[in-house]
N, C-alpha and C positions, 0 to 999 in steps of 0.2 A: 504494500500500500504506500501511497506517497505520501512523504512527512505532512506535503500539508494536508491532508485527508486526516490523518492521526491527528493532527493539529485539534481539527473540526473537531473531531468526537471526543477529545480529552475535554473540549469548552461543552458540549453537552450531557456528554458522563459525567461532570461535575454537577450539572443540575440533576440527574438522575440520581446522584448517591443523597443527595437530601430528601427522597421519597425513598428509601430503600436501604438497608444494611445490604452492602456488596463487598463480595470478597474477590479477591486477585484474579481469581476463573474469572468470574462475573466481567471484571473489567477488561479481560484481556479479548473477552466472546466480544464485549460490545466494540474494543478499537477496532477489532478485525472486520466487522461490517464490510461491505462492499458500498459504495457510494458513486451516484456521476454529478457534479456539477456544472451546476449553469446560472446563467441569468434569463429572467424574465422579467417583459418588462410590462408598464404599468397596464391594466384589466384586462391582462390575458390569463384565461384560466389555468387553472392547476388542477383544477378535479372538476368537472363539471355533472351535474345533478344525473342518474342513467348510467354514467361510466361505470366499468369495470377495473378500476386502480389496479395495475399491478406495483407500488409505491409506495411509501408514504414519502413526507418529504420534509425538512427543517429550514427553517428561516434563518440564513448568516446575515442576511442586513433585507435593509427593508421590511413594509409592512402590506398583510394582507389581508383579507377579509370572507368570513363564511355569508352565506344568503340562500335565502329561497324565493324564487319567484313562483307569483300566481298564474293558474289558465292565462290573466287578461295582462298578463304582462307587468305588475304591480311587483316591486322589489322589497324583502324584507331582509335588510342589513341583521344576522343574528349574531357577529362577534369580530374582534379585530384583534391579531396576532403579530405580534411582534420579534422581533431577534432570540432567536433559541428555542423558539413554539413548535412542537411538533404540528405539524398541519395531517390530519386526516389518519391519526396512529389508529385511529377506532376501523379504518377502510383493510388493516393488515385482517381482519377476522368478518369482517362483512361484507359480501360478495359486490353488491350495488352501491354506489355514493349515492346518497337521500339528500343530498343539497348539494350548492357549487359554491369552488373558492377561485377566488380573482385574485391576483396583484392589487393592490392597491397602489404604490409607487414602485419602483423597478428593484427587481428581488431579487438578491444573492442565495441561489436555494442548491441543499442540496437532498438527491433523490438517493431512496434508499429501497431496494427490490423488496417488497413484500413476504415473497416466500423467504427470505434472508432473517427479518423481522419474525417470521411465525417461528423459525428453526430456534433462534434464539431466545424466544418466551420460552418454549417447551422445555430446551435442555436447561435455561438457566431460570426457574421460576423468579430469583428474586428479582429478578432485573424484569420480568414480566409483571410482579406486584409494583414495582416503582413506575414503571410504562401504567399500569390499571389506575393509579392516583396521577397521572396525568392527564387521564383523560375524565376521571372524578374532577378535576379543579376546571378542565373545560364547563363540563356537565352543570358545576356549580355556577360558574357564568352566565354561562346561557338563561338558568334559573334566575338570576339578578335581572339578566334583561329581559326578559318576560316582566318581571315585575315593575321595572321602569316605564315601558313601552304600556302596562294595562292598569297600572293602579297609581302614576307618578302626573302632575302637572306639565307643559311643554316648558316650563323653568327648569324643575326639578329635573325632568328628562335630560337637557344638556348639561348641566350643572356636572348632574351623577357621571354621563360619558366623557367629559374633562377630568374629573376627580379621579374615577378610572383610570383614562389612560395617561394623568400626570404622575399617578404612582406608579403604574408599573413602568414607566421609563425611568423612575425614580429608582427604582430599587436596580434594575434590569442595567444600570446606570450609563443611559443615553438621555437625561434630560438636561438641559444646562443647571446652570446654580440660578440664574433668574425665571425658570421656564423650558418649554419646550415647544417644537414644530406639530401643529395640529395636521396629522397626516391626511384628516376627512377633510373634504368638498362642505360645502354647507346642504346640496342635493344629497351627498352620503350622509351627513348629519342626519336631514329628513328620510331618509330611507331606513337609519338604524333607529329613529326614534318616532317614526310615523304620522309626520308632520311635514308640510307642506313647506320648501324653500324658505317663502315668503316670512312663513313664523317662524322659520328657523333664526335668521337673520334680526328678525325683532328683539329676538330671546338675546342674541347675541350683544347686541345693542344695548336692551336692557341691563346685561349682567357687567355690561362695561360700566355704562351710566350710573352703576350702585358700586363700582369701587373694586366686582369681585375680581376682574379679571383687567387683564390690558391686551389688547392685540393690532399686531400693525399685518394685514393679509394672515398668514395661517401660522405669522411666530406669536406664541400666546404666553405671558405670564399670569401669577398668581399672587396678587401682592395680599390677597386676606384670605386665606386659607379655610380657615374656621369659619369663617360668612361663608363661602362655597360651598366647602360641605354641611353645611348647618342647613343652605338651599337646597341642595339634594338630598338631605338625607342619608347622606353617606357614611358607610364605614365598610372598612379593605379586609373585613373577615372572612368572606367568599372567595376572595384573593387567596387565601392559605399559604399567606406568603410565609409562615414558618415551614414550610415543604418545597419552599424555590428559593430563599437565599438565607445563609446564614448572616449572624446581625443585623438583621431589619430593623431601620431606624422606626423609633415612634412615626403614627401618623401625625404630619406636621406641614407645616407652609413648604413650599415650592425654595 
């Protein structure tokens, strides 16, 4: 394998051994993976809804996005993943992809055969239980936004998907020290939070006008933290970020 392929997987077996007690076997099944990478660039699919995945695949840079469209063509944004996100690990044991993932901006990914993935649950369970609680932390996501999207205000809705994804660049540590690049569209806004452009950009407007936020195009800081999330609603326990990085700073301002 070439160094820099081991490279990859010693940066993600590092996030693996924080869901999991893994021993030397363990680590040595996971470097040996086979991998191909590439880049893909912005809203070209990676799985699309129907396929048959022989893959999964990992995020080195860039960010991407799960969805389901309706009959009439209607888009429901259901998550956004970031640097070290396995994309579609649940697709190694389920024969059909049940939704599609896009690019969201242009992605450093690398692909990983399927049946390579199955071989290695089997022989090495516990690396297969640390893969099961990543996709548990997915699961629990998705459950957040369900609840944002049916039971939140359109304040609270962006509020909550800033807070979001200001912490996990936070922790993940790709946000500056005053902020970070909002990766969404204000159309993807309203596709992940099921409102209309128009109110999307209101909301946006407002939360600047109250102090919570500052943005110049899609560089966004967070100068009152506690008013944000106190708007949303917020708190990063769905995150289970004690199972993706050790020392995780208090939640706190940007």
């Amino acid at each position: 394998m070439p160094t820099s392929h081991a490279h990859i997987l010693s940066q993600i077996l590092r996030k693996l051994e924080l869901r999991g007690a893994l021993d030397d076997a363990d680590r040595g099944a996971f470097l040996a993976l086979p991998l191909h990478r590439r880049m893909v660039e912005p809203n070209v699919y990676m799985v699309r809804e129907g396929d048959r995945p022989d893959y999964a695949s990992v995020i080195l840079g860039g960010f991407a996005f799960r969805q389901k469209v309706t009959e009439a063509g209607a888009r429901q944004i259901v998550s956004v993943h970031i640097v070290g996100d396995f994309i579609d690990l649940e697709g190694t044991l389920l024969n059909i992809a049940d939704h599609s993932v896009q690019a969201l901006t242009r992605c450093d990914m690398a692909f990983i055969p399927r049946q390579a993935i199955r071989d290695l649950v089997l022989s090495h369970p516990r690396l297969g239980l640390a893969m099961w609680v990543d996709t548990l932390i997915d699961g629990s996501v998705f459950r957040e936004w369900i609840a944002n999207v049916g039971r939140r205000d359109g304040t609270a809705r962006i509020a909550h998907i800033i807070c979001e994804l200001g912490r996990r660049l936070e922790i993940a540590g790709l946000a500056r020290a005053d902020g970070f690049t909002l990766p969404l569209t204000q159309e993807q806004l309203g596709d992940a939070t099921g409102m209309t452009t128009v109110h999307v950009n209101r909301v946006l407007k407002s939360l600047a006008q109250r102090g919570l936020i500052r943005r110049v195009r899609r560089d966004l800081s967070i100068p009152d933290w506690e008013g944000l999330r106190s708007t949303a609603g917020f708190s990063d326990a769905y995150l289970h970020f004690d199972q993706v990085a050790r020392g995780v700073r208090p939640d706190r301002s940007l």
